[in-house]
C-alpha positions as CSV (number, residue, x, y, z in Angstrom):
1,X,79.6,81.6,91.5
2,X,82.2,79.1,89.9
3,X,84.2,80.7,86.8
4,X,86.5,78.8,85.3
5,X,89.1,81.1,83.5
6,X,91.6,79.7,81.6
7,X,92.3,78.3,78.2
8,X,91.7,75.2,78.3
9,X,90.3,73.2,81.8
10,X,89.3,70.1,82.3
11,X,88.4,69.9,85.9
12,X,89.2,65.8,87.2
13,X,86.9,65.3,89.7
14,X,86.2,62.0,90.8
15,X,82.4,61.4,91.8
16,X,81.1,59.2,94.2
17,X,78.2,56.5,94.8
18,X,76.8,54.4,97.2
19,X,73.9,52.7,98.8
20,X,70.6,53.1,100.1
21,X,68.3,53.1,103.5
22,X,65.5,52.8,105.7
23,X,64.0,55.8,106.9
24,X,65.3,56.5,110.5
25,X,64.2,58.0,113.4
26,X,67.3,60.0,113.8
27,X,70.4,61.3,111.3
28,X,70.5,59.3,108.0
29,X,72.8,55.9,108.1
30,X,74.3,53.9,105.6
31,X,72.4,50.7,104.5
32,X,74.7,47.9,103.2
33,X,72.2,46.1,100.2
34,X,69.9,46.7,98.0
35,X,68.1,42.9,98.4
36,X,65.6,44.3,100.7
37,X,64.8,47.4,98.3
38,X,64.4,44.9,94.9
39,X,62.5,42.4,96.9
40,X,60.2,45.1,97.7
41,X,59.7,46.7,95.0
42,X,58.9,43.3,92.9
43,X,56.1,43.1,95.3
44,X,53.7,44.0,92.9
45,X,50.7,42.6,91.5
46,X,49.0,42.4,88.1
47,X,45.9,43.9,89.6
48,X,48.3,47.2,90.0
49,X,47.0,48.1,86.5
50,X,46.9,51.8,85.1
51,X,49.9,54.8,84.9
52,X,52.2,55.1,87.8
53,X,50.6,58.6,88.8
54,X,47.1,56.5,89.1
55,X,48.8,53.8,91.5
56,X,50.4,56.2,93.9
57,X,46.7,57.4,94.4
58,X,47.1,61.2,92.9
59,X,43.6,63.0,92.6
60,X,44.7,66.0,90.2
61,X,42.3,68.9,91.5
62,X,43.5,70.5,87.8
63,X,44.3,68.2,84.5
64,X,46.4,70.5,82.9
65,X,49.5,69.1,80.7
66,X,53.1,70.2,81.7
67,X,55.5,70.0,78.9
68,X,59.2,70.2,79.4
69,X,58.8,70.1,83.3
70,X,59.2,66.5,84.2
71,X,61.0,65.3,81.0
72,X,57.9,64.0,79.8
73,X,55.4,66.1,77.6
74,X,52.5,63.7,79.0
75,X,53.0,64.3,82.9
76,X,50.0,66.0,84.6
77,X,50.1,68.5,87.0
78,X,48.5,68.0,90.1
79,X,48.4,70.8,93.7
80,X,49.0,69.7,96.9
81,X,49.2,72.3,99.7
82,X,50.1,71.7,103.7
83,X,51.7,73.8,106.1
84,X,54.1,72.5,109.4
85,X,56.4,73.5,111.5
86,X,58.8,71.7,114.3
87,X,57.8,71.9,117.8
88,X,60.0,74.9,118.6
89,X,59.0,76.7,115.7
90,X,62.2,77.3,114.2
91,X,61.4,75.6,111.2
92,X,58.1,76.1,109.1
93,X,57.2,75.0,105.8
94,X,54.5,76.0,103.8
95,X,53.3,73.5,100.3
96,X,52.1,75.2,97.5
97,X,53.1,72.8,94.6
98,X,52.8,71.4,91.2
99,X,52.7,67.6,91.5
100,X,54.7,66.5,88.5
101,X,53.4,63.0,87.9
102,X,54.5,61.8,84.0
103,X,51.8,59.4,82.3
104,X,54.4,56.5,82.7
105,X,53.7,52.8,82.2
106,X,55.5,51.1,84.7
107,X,58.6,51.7,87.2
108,X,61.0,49.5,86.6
109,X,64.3,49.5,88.1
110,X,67.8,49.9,85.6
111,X,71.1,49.6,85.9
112,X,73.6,51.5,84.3
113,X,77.3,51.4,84.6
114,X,80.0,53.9,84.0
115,X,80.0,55.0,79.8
116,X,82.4,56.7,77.7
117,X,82.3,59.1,74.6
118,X,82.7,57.5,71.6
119,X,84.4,58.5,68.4
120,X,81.2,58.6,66.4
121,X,80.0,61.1,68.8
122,X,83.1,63.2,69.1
123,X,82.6,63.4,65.5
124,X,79.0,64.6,65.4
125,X,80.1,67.7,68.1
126,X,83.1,68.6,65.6
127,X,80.5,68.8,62.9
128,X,77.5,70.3,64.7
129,X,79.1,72.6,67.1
130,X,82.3,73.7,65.8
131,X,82.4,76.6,63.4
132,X,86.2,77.6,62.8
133,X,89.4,75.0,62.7
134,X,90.8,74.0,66.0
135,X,94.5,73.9,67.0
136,X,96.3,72.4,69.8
137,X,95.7,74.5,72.9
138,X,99.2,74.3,74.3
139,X,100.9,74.8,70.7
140,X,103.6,78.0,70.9
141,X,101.4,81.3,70.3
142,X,102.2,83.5,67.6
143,X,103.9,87.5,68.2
144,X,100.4,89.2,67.2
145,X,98.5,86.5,70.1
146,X,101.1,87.2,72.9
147,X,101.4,91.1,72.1
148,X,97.5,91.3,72.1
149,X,98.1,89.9,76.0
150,X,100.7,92.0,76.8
151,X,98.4,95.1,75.7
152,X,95.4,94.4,77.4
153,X,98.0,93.4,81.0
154,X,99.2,96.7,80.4
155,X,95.9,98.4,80.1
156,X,94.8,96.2,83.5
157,X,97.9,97.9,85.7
158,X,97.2,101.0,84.2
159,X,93.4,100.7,85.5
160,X,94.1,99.2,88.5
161,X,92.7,96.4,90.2
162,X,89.0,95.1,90.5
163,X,87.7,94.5,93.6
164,X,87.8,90.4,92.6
165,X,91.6,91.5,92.5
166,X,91.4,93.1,95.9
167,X,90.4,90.1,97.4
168,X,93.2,87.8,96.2
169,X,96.7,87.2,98.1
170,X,99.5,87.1,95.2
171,X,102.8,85.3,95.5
172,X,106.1,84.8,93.1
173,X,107.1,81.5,92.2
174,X,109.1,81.2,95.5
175,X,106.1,82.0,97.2
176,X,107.6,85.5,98.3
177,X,104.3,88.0,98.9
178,X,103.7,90.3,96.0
179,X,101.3,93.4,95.6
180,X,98.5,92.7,92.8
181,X,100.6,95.7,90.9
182,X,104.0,93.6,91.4
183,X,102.1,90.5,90.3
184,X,101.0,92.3,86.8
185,X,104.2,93.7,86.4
186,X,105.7,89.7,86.8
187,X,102.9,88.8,84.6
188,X,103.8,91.4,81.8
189,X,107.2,90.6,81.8
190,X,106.9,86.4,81.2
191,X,105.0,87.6,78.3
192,X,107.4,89.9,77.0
193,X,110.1,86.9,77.0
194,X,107.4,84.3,75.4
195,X,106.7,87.5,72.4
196,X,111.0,87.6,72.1
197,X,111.0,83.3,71.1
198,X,107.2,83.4,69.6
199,X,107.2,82.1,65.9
200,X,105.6,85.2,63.7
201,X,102.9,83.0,62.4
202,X,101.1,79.5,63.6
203,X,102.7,76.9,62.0
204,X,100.0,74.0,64.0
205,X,97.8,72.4,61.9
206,X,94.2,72.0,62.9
207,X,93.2,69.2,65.1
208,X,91.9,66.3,63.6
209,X,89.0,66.1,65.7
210,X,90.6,61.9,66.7
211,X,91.1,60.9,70.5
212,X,94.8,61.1,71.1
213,X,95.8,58.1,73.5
214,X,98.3,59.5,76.2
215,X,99.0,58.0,79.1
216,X,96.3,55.9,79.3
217,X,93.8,58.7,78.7
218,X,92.1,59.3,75.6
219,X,91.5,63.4,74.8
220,X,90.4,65.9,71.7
221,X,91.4,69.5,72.6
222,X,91.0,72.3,70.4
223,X,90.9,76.5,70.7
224,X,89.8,78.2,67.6
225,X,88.5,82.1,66.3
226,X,87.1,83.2,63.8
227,X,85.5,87.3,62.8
228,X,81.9,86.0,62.5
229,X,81.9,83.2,65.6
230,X,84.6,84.6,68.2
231,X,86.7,82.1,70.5
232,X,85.7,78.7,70.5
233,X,87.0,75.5,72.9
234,X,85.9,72.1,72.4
235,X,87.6,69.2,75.1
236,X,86.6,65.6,75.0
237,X,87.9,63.3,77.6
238,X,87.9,59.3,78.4
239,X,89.7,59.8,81.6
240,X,90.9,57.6,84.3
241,X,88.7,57.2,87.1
242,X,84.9,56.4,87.4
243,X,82.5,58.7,85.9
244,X,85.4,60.9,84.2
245,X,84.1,61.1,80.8
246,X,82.9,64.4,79.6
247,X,82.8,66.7,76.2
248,X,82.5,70.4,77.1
249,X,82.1,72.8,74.3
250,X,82.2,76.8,74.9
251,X,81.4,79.8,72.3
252,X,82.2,83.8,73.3
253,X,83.9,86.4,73.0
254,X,85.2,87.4,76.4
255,X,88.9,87.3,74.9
256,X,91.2,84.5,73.5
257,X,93.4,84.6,76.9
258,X,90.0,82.8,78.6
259,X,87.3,80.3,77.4
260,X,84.3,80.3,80.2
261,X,83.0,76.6,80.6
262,X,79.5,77.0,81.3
263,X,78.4,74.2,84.3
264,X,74.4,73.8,84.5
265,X,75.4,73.6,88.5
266,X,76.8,76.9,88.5
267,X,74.3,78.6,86.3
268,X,71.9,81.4,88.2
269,X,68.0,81.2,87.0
270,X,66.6,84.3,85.7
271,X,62.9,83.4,87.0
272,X,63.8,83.0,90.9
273,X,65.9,85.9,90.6
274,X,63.2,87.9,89.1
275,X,65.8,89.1,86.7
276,X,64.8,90.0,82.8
277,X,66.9,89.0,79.8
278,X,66.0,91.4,77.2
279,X,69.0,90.8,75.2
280,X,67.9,87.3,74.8
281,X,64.8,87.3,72.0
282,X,65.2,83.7,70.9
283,X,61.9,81.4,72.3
284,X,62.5,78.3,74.2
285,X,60.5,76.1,71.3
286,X,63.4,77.6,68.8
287,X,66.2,77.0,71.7
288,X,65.3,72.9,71.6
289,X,65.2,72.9,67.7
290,X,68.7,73.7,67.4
291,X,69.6,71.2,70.4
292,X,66.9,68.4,69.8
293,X,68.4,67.1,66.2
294,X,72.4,67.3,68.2
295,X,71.0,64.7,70.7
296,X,69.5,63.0,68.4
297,X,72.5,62.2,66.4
298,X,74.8,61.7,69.1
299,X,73.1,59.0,69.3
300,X,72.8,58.4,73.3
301,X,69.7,55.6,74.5
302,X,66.8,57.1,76.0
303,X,67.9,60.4,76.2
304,X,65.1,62.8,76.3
305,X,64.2,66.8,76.4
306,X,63.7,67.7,80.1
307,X,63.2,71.5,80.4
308,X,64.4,74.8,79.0
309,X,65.1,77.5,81.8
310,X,66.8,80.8,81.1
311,X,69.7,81.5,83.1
312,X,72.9,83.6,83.3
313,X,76.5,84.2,84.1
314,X,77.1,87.5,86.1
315,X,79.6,89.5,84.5
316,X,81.9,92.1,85.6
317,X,84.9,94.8,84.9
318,X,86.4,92.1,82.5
319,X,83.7,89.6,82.1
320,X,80.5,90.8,79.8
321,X,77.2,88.8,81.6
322,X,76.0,85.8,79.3
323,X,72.8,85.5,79.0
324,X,71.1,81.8,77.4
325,X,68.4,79.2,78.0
326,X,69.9,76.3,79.8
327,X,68.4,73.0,77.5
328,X,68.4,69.8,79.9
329,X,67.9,66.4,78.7
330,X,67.9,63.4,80.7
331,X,67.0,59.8,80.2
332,X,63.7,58.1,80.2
333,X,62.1,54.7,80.4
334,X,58.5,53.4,79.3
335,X,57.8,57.4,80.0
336,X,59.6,58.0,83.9
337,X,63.0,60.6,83.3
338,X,65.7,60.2,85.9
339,X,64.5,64.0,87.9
340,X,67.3,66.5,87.2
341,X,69.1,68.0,90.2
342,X,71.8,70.3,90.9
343,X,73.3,68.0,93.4
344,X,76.7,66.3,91.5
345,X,76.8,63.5,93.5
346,X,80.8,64.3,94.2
347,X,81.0,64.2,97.3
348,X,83.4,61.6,99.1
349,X,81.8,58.9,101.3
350,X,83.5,56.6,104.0
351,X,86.2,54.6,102.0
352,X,85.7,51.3,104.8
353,X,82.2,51.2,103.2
354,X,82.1,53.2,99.7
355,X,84.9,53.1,96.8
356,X,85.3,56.0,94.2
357,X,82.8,59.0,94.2
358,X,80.5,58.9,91.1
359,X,78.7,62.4,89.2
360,X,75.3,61.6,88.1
361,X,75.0,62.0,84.2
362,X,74.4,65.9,82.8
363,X,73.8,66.9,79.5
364,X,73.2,70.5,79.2
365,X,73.2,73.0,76.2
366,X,73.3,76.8,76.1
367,X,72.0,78.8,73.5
368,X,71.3,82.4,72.8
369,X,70.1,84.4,69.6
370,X,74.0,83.1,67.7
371,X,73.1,79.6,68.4
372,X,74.5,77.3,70.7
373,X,77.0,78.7,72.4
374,X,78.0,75.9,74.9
375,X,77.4,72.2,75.8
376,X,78.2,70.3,79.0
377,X,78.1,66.3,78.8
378,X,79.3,64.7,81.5
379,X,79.6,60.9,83.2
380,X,77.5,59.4,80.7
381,X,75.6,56.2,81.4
382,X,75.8,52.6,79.7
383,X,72.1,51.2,80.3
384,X,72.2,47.5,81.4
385,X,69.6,45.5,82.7
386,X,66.4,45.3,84.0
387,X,66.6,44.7,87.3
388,X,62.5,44.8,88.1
389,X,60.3,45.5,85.5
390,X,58.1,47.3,87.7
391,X,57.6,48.2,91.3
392,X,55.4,48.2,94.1
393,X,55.2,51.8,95.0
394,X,54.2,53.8,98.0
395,X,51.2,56.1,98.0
396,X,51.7,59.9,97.8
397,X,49.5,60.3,100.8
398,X,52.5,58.3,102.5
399,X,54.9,60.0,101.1
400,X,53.9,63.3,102.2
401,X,53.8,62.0,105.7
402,X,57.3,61.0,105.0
403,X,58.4,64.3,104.1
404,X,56.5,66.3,107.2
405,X,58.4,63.8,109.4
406,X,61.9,63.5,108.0
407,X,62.5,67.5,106.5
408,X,62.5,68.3,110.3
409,X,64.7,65.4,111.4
410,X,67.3,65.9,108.1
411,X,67.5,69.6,109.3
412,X,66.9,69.8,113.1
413,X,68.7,72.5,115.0
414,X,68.2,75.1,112.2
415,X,66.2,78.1,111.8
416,X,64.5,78.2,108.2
417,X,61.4,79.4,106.6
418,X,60.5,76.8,103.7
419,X,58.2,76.6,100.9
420,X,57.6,74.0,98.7
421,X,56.9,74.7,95.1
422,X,57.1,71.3,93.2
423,X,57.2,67.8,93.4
424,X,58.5,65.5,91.1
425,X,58.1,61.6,90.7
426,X,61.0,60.7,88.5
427,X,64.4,58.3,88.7
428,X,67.1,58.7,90.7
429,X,70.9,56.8,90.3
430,X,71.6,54.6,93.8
431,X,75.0,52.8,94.3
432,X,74.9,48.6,94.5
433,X,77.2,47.6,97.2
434,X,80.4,46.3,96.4
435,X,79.7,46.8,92.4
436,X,81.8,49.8,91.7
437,X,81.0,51.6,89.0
438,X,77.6,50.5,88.7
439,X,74.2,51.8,90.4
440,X,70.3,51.2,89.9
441,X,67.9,53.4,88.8
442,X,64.5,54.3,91.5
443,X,61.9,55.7,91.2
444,X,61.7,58.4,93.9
445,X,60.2,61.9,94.8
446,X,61.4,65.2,95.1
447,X,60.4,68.3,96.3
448,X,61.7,71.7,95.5
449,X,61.7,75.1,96.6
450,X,63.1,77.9,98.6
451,X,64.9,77.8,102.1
452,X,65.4,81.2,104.3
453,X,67.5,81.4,106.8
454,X,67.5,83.0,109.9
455,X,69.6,86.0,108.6
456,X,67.1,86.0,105.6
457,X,69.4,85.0,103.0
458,X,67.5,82.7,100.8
459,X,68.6,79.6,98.7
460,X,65.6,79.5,95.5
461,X,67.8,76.9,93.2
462,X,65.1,75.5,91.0
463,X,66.9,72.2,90.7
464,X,68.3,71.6,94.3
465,X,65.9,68.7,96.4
466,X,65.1,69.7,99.5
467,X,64.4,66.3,100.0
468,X,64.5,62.6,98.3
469,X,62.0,60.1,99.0
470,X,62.5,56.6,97.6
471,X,58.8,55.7,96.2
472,X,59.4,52.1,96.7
473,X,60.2,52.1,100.2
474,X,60.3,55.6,101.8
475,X,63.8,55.3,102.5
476,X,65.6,59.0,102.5
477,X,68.1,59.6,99.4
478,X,71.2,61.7,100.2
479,X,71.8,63.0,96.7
480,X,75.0,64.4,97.3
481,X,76.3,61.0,98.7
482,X,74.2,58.9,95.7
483,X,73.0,57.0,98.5
């Protein structure tokens, strides 16, 4: 799992987007336009009348109402089970799932272009999350900060090293090979000079909480402490490049030397790792009342509760586990959310056919029995226009077939054992050829589940696709690519 251990990070990752395309026969390609899917999917009629879930022809064998599951409290759950398997058998996959099918009125197709943070919102997450006065993160530490360091380094050699220490190589700054002990001992004694020049007390004034313009870039960064609250970070960011806006916000008490910035990507799930949570008492109802009123006045269009899942941070010789519920919201439109996924959408793309990478918006909280104790905003959307205001959409019936055909195609030549435990109608973000930094929302499906492999290690992310099915035209959706 991804820890990020360090005062202050703010990882620049550049994100990627890109097109869409017909469903193949063989490997997925690269389509060029979206004309064909638009045209398509405004061939719809007025005789199309009812809720999307009635026009893709669902019969729900049970009526029930799932709340928080498909970012809509209306969407009914439906089953639909199947069973298949490629003609060597290497691959079979077993359906047992939830159909999540939200009441919604129409399926239109948005776009939505790259956003920012504003000031008004930086100033809402000062005032709602932030407990204790911020400084600058890189302003000199004071005698009793770096002596505290030296302490606990000196307690670390005395101990030894974990096995996470084991597994490292170490270098000096000539890149000469040094034991892990050496390494310390290096370590100890940079501190030792920063304690002999350290001021006795911090003479930086708290942080105003206002974007500082440098270089182009416009950033809020503030550490804090406090008795009752323990370490807090807060980092906003207007960065250069597309989709590198983000506000991260992170409460503990591992130690002022390290904040941990909780990424909803990295979390683990305690429900498909059958683990419990005792030490976390606080319901998921009480977990969205602290978050709900934060989103609200932040302010951000059609952003909606999307589930609450608890989840945890393994934690080790030095790092205490952190247990929360991970609060998800996403947008939503005339009643269809964009589907949450794990997938970032970062990763890089041909640059003769595809410009910048592009994350897909993520707006996470974490809270536990203190409150919230982190946030995660990141490559927020501006909504433009309507690009359909609804769309002809395939039945489910097809898109099952869809899915028996192409899971075997996507993943031909590997040994799995598969079942499927949900389905969710819901947007997705596509690129628009040659329109960088701007993509249209689709309706599409997803399904979800568990993968095993052949050496029985098993992949049970609740929020990773298995596969994307555009509902308009059944093309596949690579949602690492955005395409």
């Amino acid at each position: 799992m991804k820890r990020i251990r360090t005062a202050i990070v703010i990882s620049l990752i550049v994100l990627s987007a890109a097109g869409c395309q017909k469903t193949p026969e063989q490997a997925i390609v690269v389509g060029k336009s979206n004309d064909a899917l638009i045209e398509k999917a405004q061939d719809y009629t007025e005789a199309e009348t009812g809720s999307v879930s009635d026009r893709v022809g669902l019969t729900p064998e049970t009526a029930a109402q799932e709340q928080g599951v498909g970012g809509n409290d209306s969407s009914s759950s439906y089953k639909y089970q199947d069973t298949f398997a490629s003609t060597d058998g290497s691959i079979n996959v077993t359906v047992d799932a939830e159909v999540i099918a939200p009441e919604a009125d129409s399926a239109a197709i948005i776009r939505v272009t790259d956003g920012t943070i504003t000031q008004a919102q930086a100033d809402v997450l000062m005032e709602q999350l932030v407990h204790t006065p911020l400084h600058d993160p890189y302003a000199p530490a004071t005698k009793d900060a770096i002596m505290e360091q030296i302490l606990k380094a000196k307690q670390q050699l005395a101990a030894g090293p974990s096995e996470d220490d084991d597994g490292m190589n170490y270098s000096d700054e000539n890149g000469n090979k040094l034991t892990w002990a050496e390494w310390m001992q290096q370590a100890i004694d940079r501190l030792q000079e920063e304690y002999n020049n350290a001021p006795e007390e911090n003479e930086q004034a708290a942080i105003s909480g206002q974007f500082v313009e440098e270089d182009g870039l416009s950033l809020i960064e503030g550490v804090g402490y406090s008795e009752e609250y323990g370490y807090e970070s807060l980092q906003i960011g207007n960065y250069a490049g597309l989709g590198a806006h983000r506000a991260l916000y992170d409460r503990n008490n591992t130690g002022n030397e390290a904040y941990i910035l909780l990424d909803p990507i990295y979390i683990q799930y305690a429900d498909t790792a059958g683990r419990e949570l005792p030490g976390l008492t606080i319901s998921a109802d009480d977990a969205q009342a602290l978050t709900d009123p934060l989103v609200e006045k932040l302010g951000i269009d059609n952003m909606v509760f999307y589930a609450a899942r608890k989840g945890y941070e393994e934690g080790n010789e030095r790092w205490p586990e952190r247990d929360f519920w991970v609060v998800l919201y996403t947008r939503s439109f005339n009643g269809l959310p964009i589907t949450y996924t794990s997938a970032a959408g970062d990763m890089m793309t041909d640059a003769t056919v595809y410009n910048e990478p592009w994350r897909y918006e993520t707006l996470a909280f974490f809270v536990d029995d203190s409150g919230i104790v982190g946030m995660h905003w990141e490559a927020p959307y501006t909504i433009g226009d309507t690009v359909t205001e609804d769309s002809a959409l395939l039945r489910f019936d097809d898109v099952t077939d869809i899915f028996r055909k192409m899971y075997l195609v996507d993943n031909d030549g590997q040994k799995q054992t598969v079942t499927v435990d949900r389905i969710c109608l819901g947007y997705t973000r596509i690129a628009e050829q040659n329109r960088e930094g701007s993509g249209i929302l689709v309706p599409a499906w997803d399904f979800f589940g568990t993968v095993t492999d052949e050496d029985g290690n098993t992949k049970n992310d609740p929020y990773a696709s298995l596969l994307t099915v555009n509902a308009i035209d059944g093309s596949i959706i690579d949602r690492d690519m955005g395409y």
